[in-house]
PDB file of N, CA, C and O in Angstrom:
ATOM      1  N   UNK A   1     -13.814  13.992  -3.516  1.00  0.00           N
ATOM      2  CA  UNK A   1     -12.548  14.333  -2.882  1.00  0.00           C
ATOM      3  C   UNK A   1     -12.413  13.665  -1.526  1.00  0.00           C
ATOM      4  O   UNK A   1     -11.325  13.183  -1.210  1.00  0.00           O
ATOM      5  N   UNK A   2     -13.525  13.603  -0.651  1.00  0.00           N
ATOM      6  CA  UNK A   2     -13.762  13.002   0.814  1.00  0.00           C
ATOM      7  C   UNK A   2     -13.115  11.812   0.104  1.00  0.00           C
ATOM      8  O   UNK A   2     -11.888  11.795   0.194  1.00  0.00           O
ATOM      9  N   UNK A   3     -13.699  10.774  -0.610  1.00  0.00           N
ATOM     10  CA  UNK A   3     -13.516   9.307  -0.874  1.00  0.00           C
ATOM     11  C   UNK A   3     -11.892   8.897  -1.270  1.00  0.00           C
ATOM     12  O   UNK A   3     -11.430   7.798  -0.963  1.00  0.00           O
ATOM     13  N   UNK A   4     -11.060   9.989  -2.030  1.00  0.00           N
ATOM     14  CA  UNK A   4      -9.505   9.850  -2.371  1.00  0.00           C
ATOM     15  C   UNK A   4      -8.884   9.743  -1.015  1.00  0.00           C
ATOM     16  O   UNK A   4      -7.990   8.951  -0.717  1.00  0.00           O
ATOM     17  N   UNK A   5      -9.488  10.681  -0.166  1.00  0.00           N
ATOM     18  CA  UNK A   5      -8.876  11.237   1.300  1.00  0.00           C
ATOM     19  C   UNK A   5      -8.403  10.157   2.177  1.00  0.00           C
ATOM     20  O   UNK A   5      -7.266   9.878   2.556  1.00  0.00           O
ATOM     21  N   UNK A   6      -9.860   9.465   2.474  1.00  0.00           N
ATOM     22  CA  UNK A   6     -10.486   8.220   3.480  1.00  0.00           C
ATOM     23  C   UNK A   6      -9.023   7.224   2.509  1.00  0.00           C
ATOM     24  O   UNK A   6      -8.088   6.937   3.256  1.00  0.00           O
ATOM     25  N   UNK A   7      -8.861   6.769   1.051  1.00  0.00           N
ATOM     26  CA  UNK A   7      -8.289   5.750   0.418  1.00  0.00           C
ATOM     27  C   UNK A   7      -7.153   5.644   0.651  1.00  0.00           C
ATOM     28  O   UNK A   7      -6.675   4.601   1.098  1.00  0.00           O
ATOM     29  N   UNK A   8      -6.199   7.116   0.301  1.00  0.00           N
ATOM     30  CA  UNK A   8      -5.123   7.708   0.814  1.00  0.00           C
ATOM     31  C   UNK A   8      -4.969   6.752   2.412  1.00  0.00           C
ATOM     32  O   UNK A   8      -4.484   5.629   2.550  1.00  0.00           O
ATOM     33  N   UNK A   9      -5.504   7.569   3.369  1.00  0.00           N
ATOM     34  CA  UNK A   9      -4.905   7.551   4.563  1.00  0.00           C
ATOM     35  C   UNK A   9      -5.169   5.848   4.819  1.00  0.00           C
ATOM     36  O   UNK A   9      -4.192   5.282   5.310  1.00  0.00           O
ATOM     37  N   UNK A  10      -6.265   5.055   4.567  1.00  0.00           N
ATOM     38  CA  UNK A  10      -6.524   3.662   4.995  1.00  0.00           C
ATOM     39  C   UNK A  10      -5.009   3.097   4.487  1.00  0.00           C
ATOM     40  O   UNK A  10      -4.321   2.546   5.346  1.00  0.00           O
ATOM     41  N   UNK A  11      -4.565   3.200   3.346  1.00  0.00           N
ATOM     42  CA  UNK A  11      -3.807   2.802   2.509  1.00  0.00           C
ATOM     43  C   UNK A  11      -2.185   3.196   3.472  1.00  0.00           C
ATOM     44  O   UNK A  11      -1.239   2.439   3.692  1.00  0.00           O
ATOM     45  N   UNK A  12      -2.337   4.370   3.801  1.00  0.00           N
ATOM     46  CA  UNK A  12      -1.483   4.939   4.829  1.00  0.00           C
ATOM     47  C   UNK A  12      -0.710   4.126   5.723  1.00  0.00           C
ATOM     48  O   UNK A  12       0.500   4.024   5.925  1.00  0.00           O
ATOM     49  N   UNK A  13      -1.896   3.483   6.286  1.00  0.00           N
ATOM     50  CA  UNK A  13      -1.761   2.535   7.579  1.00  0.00           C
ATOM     51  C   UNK A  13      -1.539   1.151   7.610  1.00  0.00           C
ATOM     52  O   UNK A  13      -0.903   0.392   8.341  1.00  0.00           O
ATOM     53  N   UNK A  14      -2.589   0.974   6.120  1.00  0.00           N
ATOM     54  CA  UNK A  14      -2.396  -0.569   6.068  1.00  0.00           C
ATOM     55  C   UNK A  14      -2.317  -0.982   4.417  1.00  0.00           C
ATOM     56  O   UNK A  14      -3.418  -1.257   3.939  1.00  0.00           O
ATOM     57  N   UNK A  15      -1.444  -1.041   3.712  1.00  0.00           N
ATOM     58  CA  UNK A  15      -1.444  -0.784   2.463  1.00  0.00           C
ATOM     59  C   UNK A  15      -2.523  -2.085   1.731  1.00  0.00           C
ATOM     60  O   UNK A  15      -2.308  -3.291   1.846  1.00  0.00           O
ATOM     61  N   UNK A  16      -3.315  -1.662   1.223  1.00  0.00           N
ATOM     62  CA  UNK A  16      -4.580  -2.073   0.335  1.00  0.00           C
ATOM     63  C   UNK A  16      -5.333  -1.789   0.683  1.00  0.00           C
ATOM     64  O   UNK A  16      -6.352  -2.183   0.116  1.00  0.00           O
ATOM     65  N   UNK A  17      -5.501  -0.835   1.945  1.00  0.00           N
ATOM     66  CA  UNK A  17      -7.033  -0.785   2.484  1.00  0.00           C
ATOM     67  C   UNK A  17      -7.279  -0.077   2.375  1.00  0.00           C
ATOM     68  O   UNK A  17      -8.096   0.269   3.228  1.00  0.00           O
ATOM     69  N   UNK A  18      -6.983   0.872   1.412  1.00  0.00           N
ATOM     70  CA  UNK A  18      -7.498   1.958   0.360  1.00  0.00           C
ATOM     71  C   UNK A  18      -8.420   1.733  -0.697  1.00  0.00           C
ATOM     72  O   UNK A  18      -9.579   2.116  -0.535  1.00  0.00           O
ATOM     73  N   UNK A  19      -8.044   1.096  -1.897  1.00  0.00           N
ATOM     74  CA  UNK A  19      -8.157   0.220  -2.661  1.00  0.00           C
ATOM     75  C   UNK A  19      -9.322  -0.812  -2.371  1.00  0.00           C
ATOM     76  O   UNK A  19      -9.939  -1.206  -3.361  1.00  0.00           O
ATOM     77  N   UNK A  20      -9.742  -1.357  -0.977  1.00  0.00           N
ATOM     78  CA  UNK A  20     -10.343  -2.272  -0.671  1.00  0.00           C
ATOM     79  C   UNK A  20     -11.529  -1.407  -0.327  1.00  0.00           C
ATOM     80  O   UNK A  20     -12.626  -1.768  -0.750  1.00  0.00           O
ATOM     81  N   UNK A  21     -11.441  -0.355   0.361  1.00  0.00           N
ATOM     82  CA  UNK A  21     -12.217   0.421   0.496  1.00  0.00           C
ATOM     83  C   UNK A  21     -12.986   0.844  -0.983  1.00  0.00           C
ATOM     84  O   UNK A  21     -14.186   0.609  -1.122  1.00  0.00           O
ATOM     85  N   UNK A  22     -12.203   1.471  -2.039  1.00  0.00           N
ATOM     86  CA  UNK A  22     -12.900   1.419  -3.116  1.00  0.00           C
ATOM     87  C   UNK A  22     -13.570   0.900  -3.856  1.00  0.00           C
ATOM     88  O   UNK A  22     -14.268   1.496  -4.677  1.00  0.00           O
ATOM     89  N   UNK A  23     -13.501  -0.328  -3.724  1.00  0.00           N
ATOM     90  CA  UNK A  23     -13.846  -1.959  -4.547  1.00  0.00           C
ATOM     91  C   UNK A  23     -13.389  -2.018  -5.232  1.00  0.00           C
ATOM     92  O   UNK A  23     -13.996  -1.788  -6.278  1.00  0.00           O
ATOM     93  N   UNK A  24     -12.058  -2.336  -5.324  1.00  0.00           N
ATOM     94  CA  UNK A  24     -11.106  -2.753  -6.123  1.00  0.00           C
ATOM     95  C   UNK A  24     -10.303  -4.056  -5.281  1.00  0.00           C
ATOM     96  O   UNK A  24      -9.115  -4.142  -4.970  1.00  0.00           O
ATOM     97  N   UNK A  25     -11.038  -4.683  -5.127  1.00  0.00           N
ATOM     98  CA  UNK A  25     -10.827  -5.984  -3.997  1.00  0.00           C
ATOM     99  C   UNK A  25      -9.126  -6.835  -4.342  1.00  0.00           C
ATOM    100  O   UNK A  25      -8.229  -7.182  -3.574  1.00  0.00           O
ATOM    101  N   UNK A  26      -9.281  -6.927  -5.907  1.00  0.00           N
ATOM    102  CA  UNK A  26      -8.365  -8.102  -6.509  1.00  0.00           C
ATOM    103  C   UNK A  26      -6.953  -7.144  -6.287  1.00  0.00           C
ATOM    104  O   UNK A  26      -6.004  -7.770  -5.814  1.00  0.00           O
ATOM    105  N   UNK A  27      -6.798  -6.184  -6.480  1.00  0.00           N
ATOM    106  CA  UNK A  27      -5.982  -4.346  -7.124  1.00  0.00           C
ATOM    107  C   UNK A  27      -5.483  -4.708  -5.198  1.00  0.00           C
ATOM    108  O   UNK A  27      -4.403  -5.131  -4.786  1.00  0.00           O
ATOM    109  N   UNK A  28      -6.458  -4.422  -4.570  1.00  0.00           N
ATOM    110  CA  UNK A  28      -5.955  -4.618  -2.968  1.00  0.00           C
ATOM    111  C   UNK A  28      -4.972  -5.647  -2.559  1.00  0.00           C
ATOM    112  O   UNK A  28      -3.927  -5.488  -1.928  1.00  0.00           O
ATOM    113  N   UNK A  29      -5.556  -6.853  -3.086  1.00  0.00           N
ATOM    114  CA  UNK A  29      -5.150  -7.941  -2.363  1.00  0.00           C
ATOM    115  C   UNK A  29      -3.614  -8.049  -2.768  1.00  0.00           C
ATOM    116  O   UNK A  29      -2.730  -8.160  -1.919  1.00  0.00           O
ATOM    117  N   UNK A  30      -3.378  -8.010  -4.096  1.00  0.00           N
ATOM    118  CA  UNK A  30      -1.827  -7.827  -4.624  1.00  0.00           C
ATOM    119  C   UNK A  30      -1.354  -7.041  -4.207  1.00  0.00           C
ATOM    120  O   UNK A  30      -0.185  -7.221  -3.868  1.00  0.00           O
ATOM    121  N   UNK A  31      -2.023  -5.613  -3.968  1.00  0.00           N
ATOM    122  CA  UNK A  31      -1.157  -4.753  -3.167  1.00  0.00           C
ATOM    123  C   UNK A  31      -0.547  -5.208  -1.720  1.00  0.00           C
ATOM    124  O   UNK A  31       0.667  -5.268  -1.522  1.00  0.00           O
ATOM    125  N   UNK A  32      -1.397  -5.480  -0.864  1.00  0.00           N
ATOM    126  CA  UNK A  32      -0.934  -5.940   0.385  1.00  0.00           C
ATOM    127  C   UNK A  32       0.289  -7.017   0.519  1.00  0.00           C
ATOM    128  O   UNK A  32       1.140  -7.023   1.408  1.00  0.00           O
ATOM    129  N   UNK A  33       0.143  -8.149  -0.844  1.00  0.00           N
ATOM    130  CA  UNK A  33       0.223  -9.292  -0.678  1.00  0.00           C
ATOM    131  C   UNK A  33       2.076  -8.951  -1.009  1.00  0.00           C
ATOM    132  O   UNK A  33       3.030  -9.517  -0.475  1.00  0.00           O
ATOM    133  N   UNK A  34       2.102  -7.681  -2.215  1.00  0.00           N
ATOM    134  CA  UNK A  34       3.260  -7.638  -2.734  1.00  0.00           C
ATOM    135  C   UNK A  34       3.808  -6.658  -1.263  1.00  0.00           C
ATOM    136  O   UNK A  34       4.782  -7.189  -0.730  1.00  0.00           O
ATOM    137  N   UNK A  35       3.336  -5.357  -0.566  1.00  0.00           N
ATOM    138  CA  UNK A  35       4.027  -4.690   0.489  1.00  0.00           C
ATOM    139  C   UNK A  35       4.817  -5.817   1.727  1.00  0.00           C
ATOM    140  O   UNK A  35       5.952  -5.687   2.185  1.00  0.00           O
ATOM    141  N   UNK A  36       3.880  -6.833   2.035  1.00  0.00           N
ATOM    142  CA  UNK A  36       4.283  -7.456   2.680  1.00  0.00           C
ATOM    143  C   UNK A  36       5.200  -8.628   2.564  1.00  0.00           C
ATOM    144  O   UNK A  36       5.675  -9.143   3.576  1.00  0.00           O
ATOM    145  N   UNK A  37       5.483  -9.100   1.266  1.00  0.00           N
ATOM    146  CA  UNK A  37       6.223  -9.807   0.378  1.00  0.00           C
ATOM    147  C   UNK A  37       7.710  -9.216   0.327  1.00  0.00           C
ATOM    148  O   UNK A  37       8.711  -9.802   0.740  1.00  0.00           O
ATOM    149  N   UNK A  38       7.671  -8.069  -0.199  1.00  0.00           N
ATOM    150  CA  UNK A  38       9.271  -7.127  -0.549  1.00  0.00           C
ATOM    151  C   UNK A  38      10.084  -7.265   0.778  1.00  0.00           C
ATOM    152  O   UNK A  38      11.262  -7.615   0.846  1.00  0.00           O
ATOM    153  N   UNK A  39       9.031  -6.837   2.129  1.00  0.00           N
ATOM    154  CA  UNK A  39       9.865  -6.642   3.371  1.00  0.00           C
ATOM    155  C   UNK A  39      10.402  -7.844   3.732  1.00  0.00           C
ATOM    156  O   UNK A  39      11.584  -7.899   4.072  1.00  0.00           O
ATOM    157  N   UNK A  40       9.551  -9.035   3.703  1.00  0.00           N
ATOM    158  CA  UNK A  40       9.820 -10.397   4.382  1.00  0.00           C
ATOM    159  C   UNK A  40      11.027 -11.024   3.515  1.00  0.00           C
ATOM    160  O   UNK A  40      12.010 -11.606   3.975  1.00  0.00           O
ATOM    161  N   UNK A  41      10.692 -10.737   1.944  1.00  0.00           N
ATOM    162  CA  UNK A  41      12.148 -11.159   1.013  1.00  0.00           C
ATOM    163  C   UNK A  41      13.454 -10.546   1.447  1.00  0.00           C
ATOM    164  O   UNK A  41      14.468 -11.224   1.607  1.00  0.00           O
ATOM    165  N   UNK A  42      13.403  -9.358   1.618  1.00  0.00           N
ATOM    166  CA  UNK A  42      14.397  -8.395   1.671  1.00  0.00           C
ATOM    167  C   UNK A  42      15.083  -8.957   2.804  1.00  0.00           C
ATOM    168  O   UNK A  42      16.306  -9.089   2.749  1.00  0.00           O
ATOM    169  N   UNK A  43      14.239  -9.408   4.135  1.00  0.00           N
ATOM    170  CA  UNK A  43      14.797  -9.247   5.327  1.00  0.00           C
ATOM    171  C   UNK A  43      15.448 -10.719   5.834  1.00  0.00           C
ATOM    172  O   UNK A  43      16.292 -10.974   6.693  1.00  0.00           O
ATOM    173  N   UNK A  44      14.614 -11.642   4.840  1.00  0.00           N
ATOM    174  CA  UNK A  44      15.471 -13.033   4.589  1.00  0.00           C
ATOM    175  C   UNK A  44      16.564 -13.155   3.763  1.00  0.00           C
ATOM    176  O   UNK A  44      17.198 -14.179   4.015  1.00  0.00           O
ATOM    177  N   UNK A  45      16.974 -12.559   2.962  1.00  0.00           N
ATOM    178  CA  UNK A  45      18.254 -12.168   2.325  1.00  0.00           C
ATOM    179  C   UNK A  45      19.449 -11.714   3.351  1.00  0.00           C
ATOM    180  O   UNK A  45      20.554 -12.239   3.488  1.00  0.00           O
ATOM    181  N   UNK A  46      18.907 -10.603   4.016  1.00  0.00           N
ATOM    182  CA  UNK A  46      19.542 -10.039   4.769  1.00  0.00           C
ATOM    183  C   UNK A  46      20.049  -8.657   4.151  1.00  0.00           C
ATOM    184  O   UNK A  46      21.054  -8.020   4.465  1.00  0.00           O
ATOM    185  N   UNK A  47      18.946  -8.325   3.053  1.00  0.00           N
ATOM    186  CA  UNK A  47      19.651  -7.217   1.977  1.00  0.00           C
ATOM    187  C   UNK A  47      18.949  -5.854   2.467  1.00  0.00           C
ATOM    188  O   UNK A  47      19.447  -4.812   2.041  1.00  0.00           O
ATOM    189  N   UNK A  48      17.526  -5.742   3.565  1.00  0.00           N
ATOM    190  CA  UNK A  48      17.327  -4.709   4.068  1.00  0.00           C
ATOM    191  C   UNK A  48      17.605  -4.926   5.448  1.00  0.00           C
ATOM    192  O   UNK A  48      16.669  -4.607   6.181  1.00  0.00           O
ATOM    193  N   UNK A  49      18.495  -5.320   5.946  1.00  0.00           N
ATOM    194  CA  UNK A  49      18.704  -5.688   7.748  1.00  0.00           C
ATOM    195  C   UNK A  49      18.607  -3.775   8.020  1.00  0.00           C
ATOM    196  O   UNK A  49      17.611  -3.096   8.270  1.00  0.00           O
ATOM    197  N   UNK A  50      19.616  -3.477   7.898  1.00  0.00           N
ATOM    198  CA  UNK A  50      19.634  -1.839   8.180  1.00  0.00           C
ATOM    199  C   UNK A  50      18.623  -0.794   7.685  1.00  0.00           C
ATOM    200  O   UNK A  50      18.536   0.292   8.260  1.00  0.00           O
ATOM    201  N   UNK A  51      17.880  -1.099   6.654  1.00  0.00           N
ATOM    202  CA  UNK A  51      17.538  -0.085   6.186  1.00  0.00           C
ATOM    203  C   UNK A  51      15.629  -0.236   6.119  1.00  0.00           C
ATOM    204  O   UNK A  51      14.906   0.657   5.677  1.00  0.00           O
ATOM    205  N   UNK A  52      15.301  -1.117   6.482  1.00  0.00           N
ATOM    206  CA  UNK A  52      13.992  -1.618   6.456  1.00  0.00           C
ATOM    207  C   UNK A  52      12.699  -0.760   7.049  1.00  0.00           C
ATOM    208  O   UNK A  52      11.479  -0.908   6.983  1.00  0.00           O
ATOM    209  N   UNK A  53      13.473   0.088   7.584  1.00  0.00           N
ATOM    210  CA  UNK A  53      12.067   1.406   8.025  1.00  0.00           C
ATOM    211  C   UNK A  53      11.774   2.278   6.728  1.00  0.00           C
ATOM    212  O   UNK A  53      10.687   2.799   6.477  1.00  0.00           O
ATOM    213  N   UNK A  54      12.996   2.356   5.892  1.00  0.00           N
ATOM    214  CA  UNK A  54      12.722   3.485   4.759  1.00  0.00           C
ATOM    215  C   UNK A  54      12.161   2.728   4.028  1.00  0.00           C
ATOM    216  O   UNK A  54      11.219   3.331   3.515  1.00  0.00           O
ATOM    217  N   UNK A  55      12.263   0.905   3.413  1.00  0.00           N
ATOM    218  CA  UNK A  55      11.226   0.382   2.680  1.00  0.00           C
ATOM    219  C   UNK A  55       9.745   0.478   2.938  1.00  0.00           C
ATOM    220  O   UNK A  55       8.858   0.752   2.130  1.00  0.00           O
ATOM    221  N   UNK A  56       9.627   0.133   4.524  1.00  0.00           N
ATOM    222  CA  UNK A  56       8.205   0.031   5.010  1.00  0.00           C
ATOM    223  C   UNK A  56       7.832   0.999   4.406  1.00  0.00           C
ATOM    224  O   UNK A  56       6.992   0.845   3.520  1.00  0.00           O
ATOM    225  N   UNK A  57       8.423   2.478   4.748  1.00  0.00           N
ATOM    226  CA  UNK A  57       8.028   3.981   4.659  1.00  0.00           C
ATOM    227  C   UNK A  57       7.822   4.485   2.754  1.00  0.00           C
ATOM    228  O   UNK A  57       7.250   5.505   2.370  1.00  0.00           O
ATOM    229  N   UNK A  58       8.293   3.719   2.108  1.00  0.00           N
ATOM    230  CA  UNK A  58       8.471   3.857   0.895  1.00  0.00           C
ATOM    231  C   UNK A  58       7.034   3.181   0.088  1.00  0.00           C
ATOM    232  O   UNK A  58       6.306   3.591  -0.816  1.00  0.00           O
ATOM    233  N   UNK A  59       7.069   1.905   0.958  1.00  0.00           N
ATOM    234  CA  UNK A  59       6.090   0.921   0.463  1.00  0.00           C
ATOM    235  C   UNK A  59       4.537   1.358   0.794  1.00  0.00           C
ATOM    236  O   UNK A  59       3.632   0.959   0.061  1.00  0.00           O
ATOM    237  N   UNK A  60       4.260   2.232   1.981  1.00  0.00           N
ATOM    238  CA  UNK A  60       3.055   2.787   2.442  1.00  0.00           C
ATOM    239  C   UNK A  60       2.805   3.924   1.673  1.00  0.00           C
ATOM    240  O   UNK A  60       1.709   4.067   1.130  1.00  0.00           O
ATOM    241  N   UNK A  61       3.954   4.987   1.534  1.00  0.00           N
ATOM    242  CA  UNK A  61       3.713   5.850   0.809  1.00  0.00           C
ATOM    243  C   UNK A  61       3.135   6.027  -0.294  1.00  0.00           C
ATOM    244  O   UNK A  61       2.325   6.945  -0.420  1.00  0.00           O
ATOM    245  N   UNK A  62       3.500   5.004  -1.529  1.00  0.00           N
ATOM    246  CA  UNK A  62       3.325   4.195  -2.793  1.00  0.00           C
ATOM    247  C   UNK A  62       1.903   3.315  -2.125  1.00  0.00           C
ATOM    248  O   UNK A  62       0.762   3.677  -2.414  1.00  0.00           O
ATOM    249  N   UNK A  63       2.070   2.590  -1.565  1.00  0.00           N
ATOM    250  CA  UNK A  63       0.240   2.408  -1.646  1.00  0.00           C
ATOM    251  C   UNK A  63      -1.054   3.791  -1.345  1.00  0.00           C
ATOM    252  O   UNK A  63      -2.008   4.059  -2.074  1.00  0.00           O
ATOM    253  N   UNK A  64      -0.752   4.301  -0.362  1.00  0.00           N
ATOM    254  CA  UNK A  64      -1.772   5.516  -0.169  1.00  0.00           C
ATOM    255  C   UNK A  64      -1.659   6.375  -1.370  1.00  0.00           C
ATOM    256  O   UNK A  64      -2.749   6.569  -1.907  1.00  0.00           O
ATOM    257  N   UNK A  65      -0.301   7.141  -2.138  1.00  0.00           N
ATOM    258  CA  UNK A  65      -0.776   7.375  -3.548  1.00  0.00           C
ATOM    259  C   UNK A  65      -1.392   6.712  -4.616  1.00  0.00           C
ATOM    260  O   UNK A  65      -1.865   7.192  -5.646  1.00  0.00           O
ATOM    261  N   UNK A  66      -1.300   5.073  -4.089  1.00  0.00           N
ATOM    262  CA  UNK A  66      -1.905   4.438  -5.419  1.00  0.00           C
ATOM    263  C   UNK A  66      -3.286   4.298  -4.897  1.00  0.00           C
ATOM    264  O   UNK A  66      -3.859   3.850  -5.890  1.00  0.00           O
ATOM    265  N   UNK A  67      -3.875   4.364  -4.285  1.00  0.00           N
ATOM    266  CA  UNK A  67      -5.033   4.224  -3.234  1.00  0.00           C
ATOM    267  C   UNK A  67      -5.690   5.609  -4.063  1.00  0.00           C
ATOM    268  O   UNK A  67      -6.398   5.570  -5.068  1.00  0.00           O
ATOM    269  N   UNK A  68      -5.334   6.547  -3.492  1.00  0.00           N
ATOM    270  CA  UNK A  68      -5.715   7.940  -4.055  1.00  0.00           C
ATOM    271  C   UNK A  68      -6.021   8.079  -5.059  1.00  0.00           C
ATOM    272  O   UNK A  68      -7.201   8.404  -5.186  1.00  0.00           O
ATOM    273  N   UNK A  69      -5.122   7.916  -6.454  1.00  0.00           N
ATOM    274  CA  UNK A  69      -5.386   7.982  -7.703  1.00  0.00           C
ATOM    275  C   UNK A  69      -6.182   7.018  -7.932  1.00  0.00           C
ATOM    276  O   UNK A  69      -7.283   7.267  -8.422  1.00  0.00           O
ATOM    277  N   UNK A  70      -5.809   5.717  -7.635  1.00  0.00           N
ATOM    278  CA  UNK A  70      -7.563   5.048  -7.813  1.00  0.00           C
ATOM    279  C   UNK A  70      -8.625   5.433  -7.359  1.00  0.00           C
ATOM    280  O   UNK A  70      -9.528   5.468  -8.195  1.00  0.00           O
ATOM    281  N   UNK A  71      -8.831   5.676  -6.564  1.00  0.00           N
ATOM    282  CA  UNK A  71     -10.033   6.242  -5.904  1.00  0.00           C
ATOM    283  C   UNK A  71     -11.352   6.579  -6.852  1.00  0.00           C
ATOM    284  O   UNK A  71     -12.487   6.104  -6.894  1.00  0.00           O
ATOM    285  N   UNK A  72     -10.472   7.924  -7.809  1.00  0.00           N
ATOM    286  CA  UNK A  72     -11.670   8.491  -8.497  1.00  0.00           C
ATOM    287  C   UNK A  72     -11.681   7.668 -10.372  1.00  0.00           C
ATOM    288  O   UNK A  72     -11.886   8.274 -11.424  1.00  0.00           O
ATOM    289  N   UNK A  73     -11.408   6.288 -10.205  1.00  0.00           N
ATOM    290  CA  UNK A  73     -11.899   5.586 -11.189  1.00  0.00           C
ATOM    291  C   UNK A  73     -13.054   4.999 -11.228  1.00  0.00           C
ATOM    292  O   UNK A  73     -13.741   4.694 -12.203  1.00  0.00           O
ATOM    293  N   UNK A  74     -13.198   4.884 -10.346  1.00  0.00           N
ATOM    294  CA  UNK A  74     -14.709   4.284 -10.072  1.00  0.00           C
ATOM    295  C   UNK A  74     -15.551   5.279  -9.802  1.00  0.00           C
ATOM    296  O   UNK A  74     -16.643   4.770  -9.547  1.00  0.00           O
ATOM    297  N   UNK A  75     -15.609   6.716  -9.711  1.00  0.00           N
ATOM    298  CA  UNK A  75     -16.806   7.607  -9.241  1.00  0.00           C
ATOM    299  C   UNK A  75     -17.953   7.539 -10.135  1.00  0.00           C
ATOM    300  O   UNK A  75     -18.968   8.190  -9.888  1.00  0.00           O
TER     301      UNK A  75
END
């Protein structure tokens, strides 16, 4: 349960570093690669100009749950 916790919150802050924490290295790297991808697309469009805190907030959220539930695949 400690180990979901720690995945969760890393993931929280910095999305894959949940995941990375687990050893799920490759699972991480797409994660990060895609959180940070959506915002930079979105914001070159100009299609999240206004609304881009609730993606960030959406996109962290969704990694620290996916962080979590991975977690206990590997125990």
């Amino acid at each position: 349960m400690k180990r979901s916790t720690i995945a969760f919150l890393l993931s929280l802050v910095l999305p894959g570093a949940g995941l990375w924490y687990c050893g799920w290295r490759k699972l991480a790297l797409a994660n990060f690669l895609l959180a940070v991808g959506i915002p930079i697309g979105g914001l070159s469009t100009g299609f999240l100009s206004e609304h881009i805190h609730w993606v960030l907030l959406a996109i962290a959220a969704g990694s620290a749950g996916f962080a979590h539930s991975m977690s206990g695949s590997r125990e």
